[in-house]
N, C-alpha and C positions, 0 to 999 in steps of 0.2 A: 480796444483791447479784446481776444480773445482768448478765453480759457479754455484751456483741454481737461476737460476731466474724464474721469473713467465712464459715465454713463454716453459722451459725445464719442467718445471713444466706440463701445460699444455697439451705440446708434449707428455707427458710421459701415463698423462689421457687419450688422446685421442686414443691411438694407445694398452694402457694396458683395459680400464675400456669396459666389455664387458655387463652389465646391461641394464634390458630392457627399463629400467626406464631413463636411457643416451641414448639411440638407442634412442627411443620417443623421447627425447628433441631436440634430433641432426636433427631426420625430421622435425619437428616443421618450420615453418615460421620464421622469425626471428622476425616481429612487436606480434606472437602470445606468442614467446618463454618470451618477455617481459625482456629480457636483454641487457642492454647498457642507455645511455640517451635518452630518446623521448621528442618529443615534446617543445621541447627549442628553442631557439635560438641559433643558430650557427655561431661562428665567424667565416667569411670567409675575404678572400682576393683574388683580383685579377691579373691578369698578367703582369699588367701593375703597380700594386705596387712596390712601394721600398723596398725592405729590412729592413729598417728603420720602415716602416710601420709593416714589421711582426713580427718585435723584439719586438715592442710594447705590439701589440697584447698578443703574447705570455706571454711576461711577465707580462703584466696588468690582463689575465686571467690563469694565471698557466697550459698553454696548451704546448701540446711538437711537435703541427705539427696542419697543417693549411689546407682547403682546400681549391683552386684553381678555378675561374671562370674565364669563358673567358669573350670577351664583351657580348656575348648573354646569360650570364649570370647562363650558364651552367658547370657542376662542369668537368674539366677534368686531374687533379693532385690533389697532395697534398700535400706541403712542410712541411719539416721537419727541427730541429734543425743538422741532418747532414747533410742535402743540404746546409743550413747554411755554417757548417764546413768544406765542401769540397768547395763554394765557393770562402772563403777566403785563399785558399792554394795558395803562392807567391803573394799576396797581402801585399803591405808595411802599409799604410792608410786604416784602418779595415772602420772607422768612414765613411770617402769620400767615400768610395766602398759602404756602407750600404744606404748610402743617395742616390748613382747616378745611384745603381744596380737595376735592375727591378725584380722579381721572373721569369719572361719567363729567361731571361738573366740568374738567377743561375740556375735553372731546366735544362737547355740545357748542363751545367757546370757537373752536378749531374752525367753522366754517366749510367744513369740506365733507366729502363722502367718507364713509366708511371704507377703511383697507379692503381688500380684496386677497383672500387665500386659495393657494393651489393646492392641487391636492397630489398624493406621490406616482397615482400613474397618469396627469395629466401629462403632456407631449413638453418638451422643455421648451419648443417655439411657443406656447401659451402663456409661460410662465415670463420667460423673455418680454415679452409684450405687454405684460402686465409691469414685470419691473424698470422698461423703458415708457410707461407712460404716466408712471407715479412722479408726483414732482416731490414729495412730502416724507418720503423715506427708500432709501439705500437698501433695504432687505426686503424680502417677501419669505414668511412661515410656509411650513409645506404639512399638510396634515392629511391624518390616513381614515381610512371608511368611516371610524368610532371619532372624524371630527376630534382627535388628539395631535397635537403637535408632534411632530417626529423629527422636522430639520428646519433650517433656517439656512436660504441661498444669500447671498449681496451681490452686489455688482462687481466688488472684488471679489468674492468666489471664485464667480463665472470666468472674469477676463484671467484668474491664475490658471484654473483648469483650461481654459482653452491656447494658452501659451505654453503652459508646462509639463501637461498630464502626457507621459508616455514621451517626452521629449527632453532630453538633457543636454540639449544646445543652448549656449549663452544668448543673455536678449541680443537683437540686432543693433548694429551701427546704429547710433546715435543723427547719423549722418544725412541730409534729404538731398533724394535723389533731384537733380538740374532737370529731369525732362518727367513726364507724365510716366506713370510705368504701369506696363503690360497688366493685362488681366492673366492672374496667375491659372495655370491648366486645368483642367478640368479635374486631374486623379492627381490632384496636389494634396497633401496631407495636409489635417488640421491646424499645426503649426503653420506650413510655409503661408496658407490661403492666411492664417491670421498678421503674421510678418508681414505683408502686403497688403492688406489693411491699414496696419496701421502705420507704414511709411506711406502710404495714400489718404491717410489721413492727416496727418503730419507735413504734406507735402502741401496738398489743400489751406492748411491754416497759415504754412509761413509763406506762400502766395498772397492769401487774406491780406495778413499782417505789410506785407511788402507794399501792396494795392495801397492798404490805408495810409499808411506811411510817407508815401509819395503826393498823396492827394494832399497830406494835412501839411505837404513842407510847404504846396504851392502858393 
């Protein structure tokens, strides 16, 4: 079985969609390109938080990952609902653990690097790159010279603004196309090149699926 998710999605744009009109967007700044949240408020959390505190959080604002201050109040992680889940591995007392566990304390647990932050005039190909090679969280914080948080991109962000922004055409057929299809034109605009995509990607998997299919009747 394959699943399509939005990051394989993405992956597939970014490395197939060769439009000049995507190259532009990709060098763009990221505060210019105008994709992700700006200007908000950002829940954050510290080191010295509980667990308890992040679960809150998250759940009281429907977020799936947090970002990290130290005492000086500068961002340098960002916990996730799998740091979460790898904390509590041979944990008997979920609740006690959440209450007495600090984020420094699961982040160390986590096994992994420290998130990595852009910043608002890095190039959005940088940013992209960064959020297609994380396996461990769906967003990347974007912070400005004073190392303050300013926005927060996701991979949903991205794939709405690159479908929708400046465009009020309905998604495409549902439909996959029977033969390979054309590499879309060079001065095609950001929607068509992305429409192409992603029925090239969709076209790719239910080939997959077919291939497997067949093998596993024999």
């Amino acid at each position: 079985m394959y699943l399509l998710t939005i990051k394989r999605v993405l992956q597939a744009i970014h490395r197939q969609n060769r439009s000049l009109h995507f190259a532009q967007w990709l060098s763009m700044s990221i505060r210019a390109s105008g994709v992700g949240k700006w200007d908000r408020s950002i829940t954050t959390v510290s080191t010295s938080s509980t667990l308890s505190t992040v679960i809150n959080c998250m759940l009281g604002h429907r977020l799936s990952s947090l970002p990290v201050l130290n005492e000086e109040g500068i961002p340098v992680d960002v916990i996730c609902k799998s740091d979460l889940a790898t904390a509590l591995r041979g944990i008997s007392d979920a609740q006690a653990f959440f209450s007495s566990c600090t984020v420094e304390e699961a982040l160390s647990r986590s096994g992994r690097s420290r998130a990595i932050f852009a910043y608002e005039n890095d190039q959005v190909s940088k940013m992209l790159d960064i959020l297609l090679s994380t396996h461990h969280s769906r967003c990347i914080f974007i912070l400005n010279s004073l190392q303050s948080i300013v926005a927060s991109v996701s991979l949903s962000d991205i794939l709405r603004y690159l479908l929708y922004t400046n465009d009020t055409r309905p998604p495409p057929s549902p439909l996959v196309s029977p033969l390979p299809l054309p590499s879309p034109p060079l001065h095609s605009s950001p929607s068509d090149s992305i429409y192409y995509c992603l029925q090239h990607t969709i076209f790719n998997v239910s080939i997959s699926s077919a291939s497997f299919s067949s093998l596993s009747q024999r």
